[in-house]
MARTISE-613329 format. One record per atom (N, C-alpha, C): residue number from 0; residue in three letters; atom name; x, y, z. Coordinates in steps of 0.1 Angstrom, whole numbers, plus 2048, in hexadecimal, padded with zeros to 3 digits. Layout:
// MARTISE-613329
[NUM,"ALA","CA",[X,Y,Z]]
...
//
This chain:
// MARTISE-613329
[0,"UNK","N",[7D8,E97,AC7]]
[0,"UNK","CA",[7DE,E8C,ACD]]
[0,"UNK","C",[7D5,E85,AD6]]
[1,"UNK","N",[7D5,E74,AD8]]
[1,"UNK","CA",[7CB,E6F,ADF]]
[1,"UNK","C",[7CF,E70,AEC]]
[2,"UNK","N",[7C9,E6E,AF3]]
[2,"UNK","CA",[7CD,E6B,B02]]
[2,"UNK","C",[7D2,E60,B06]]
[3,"UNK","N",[7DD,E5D,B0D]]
[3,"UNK","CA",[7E4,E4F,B0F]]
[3,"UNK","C",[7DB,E46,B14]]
[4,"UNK","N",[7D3,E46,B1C]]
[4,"UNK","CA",[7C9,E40,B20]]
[4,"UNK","C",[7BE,E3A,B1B]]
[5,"UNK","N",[7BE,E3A,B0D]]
[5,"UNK","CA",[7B4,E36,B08]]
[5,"UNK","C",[7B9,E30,AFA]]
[6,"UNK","N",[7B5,E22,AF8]]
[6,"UNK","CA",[7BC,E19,AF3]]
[6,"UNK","C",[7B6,E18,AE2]]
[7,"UNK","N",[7C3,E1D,ADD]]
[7,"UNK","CA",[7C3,E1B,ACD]]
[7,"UNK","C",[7C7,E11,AC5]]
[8,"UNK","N",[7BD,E10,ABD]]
[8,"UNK","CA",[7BC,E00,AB6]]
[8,"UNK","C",[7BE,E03,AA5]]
[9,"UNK","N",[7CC,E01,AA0]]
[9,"UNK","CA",[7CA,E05,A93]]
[9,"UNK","C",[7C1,DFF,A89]]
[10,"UNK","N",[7BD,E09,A7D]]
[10,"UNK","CA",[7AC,E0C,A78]]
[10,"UNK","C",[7B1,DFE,A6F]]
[11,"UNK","N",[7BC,DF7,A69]]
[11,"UNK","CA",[7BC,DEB,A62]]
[11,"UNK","C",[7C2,DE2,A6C]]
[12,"UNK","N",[7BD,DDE,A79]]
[12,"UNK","CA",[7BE,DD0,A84]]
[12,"UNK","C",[7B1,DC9,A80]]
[13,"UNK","N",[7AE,DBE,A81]]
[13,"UNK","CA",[7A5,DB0,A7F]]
[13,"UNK","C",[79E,DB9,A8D]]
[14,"UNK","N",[78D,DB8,A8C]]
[14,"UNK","CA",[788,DB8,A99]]
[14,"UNK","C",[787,DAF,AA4]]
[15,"UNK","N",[78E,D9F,AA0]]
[15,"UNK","CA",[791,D97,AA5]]
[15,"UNK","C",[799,D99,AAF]]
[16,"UNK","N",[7A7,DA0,AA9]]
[16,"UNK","CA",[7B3,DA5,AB3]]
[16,"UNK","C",[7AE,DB3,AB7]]
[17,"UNK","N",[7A7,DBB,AB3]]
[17,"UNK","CA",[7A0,DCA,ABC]]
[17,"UNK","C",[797,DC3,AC9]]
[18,"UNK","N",[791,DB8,AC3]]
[18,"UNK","CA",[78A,DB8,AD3]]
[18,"UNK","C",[792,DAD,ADE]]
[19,"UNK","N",[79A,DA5,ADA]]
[19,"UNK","CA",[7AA,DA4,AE0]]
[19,"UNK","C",[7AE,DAE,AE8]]
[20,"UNK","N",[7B5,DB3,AE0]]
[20,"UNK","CA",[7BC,DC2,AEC]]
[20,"UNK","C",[7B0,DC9,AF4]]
[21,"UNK","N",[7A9,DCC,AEF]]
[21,"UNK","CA",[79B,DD4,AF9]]
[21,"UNK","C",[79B,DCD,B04]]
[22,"UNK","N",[796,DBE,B04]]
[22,"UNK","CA",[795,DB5,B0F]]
[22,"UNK","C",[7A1,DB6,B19]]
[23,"UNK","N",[7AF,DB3,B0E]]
[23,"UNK","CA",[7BC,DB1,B19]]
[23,"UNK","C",[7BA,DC3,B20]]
[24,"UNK","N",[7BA,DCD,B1C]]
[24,"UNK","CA",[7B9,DDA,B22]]
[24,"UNK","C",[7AA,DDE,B2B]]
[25,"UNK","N",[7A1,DD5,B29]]
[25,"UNK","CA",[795,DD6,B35]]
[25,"UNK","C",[791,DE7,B2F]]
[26,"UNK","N",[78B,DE6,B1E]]
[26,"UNK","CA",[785,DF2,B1D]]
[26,"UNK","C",[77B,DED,B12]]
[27,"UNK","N",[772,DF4,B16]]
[27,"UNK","CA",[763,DEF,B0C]]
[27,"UNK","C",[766,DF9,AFE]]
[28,"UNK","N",[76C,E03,AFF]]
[28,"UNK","CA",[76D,E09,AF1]]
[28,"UNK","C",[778,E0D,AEF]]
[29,"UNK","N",[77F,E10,AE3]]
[29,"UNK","CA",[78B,E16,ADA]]
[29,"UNK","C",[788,E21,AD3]]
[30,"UNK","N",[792,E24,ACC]]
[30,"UNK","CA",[798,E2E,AC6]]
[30,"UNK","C",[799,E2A,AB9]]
[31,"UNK","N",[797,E24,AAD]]
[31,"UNK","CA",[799,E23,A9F]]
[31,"UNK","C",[7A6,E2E,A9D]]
[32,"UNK","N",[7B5,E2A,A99]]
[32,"UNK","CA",[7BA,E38,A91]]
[32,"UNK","C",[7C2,E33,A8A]]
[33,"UNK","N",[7C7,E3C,A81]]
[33,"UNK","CA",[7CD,E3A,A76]]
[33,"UNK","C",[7DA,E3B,A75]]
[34,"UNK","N",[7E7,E36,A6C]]
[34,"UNK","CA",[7F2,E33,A71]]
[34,"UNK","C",[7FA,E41,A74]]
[35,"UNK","N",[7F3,E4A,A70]]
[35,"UNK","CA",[7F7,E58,A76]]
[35,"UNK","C",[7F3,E5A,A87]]
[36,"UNK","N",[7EA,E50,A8D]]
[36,"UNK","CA",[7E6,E55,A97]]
[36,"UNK","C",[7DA,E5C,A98]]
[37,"UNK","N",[7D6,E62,A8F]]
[37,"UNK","CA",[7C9,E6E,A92]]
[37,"UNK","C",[7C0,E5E,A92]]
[38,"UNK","N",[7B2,E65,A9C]]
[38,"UNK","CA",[7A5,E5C,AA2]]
[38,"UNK","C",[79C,E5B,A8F]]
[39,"UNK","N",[799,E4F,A8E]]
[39,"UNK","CA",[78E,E4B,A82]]
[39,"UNK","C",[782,E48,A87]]
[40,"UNK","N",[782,E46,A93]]
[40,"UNK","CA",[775,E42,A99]]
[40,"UNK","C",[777,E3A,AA5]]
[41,"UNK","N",[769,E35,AAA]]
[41,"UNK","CA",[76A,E29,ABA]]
[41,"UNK","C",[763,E20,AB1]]
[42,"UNK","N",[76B,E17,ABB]]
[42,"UNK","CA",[765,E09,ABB]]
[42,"UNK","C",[761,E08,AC7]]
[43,"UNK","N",[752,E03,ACC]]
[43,"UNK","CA",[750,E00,AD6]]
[43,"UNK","C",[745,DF5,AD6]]
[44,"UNK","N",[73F,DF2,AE2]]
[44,"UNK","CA",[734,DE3,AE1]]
[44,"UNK","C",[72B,DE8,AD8]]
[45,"UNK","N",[722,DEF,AD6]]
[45,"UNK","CA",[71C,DF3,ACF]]
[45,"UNK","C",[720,DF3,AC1]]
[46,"UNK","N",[727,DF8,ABA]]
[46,"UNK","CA",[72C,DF4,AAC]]
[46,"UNK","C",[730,DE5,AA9]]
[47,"UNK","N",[737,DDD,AB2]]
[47,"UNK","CA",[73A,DD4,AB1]]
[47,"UNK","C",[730,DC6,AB1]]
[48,"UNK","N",[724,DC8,AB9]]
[48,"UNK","CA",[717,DBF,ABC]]
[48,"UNK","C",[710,DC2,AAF]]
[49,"UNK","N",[710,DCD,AAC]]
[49,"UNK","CA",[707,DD3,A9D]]
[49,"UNK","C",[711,DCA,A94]]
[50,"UNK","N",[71A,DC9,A8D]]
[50,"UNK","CA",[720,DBF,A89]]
[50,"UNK","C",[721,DB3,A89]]
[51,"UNK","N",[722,DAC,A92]]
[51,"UNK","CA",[722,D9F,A95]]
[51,"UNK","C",[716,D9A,A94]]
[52,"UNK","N",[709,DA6,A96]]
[52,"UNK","CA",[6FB,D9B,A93]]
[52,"UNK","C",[6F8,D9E,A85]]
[53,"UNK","N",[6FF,DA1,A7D]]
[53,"UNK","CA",[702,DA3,A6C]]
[53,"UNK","C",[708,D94,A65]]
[54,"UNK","N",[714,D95,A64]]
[54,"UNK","CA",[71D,D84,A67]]
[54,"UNK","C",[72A,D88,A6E]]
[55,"UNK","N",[728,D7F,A7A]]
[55,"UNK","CA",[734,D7D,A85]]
[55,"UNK","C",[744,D78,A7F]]
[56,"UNK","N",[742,D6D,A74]]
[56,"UNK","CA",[74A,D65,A72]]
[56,"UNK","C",[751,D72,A6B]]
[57,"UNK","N",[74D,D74,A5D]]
[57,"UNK","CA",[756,D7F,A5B]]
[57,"UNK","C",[754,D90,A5F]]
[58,"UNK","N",[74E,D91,A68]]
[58,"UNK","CA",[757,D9D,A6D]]
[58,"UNK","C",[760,D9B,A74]]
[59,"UNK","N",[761,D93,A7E]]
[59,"UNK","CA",[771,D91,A84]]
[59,"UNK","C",[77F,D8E,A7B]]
[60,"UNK","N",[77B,D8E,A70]]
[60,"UNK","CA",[786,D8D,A65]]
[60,"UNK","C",[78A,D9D,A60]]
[61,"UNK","N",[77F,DA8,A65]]
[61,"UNK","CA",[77C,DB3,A5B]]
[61,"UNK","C",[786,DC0,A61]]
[62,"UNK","N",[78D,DC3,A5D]]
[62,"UNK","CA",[793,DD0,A63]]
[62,"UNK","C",[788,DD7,A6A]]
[63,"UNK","N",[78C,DDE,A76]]
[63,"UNK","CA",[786,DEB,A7F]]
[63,"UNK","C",[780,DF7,A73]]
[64,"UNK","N",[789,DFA,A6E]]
[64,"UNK","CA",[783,E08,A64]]
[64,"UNK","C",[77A,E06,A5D]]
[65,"UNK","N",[778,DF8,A58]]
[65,"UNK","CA",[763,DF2,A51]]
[65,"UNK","C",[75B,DF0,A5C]]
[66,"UNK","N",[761,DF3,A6B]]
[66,"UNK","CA",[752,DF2,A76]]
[66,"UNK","C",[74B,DFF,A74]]
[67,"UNK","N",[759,E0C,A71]]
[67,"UNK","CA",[750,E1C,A76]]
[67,"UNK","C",[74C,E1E,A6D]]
[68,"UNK","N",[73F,E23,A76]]
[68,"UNK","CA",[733,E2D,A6F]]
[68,"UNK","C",[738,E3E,A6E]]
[69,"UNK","N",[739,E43,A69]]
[69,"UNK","CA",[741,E52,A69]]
[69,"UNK","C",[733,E59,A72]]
[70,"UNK","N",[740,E5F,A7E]]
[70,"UNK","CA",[73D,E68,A86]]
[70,"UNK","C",[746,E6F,A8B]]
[71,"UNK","N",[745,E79,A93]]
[71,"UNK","CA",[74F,E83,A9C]]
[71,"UNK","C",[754,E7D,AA7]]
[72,"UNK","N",[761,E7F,AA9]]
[72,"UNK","CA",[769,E75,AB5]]
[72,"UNK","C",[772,E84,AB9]]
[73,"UNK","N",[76C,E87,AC7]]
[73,"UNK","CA",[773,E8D,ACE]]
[73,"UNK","C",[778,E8A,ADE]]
[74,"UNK","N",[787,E8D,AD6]]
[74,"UNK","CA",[790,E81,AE4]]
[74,"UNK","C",[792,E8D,AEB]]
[75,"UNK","N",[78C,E9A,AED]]
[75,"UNK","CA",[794,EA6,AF6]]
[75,"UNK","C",[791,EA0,B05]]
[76,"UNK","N",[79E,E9D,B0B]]
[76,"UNK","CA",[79C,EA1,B1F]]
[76,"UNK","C",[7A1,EAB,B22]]
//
């Protein structure tokens, strides 16, 4: 289970509206998860800048789950 405190952006939202909510919540990174909830990955500046200097126009059209690179995401507090 995630921790309420850390802001989950489902893995098919436009990164358009993921970095929307991020801003309105004053957090540089997310949680990618899936409609079950379990974590798919972060989104954070770093994945997001790597993208945008790719093409800007359409990645902000592009679902969150074509940003991650597969890695280990551990939400343990």
């Amino acid at each position: 289970m995630l921790n309420s405190e850390i802001l989950r952006i489902p893995a098919e939202m436009l990164l358009r509206d993921a970095i929307f909510h991020m801003n309105a919540e004053f957090q540089t990174s997310a949680v990618i998860v899936n409609p079950a909830g379990d974590a798919l990955g972060i989104l954070d500046g770093e994945s997001i800048a790597r993208g945008l200097a790719m093409d800007a126009d359409a990645l902000l059209t592009t679902p969150c789950i074509e940003l991650l690179e597969p890695r280990r995401v551990n939400l343990a507090a």
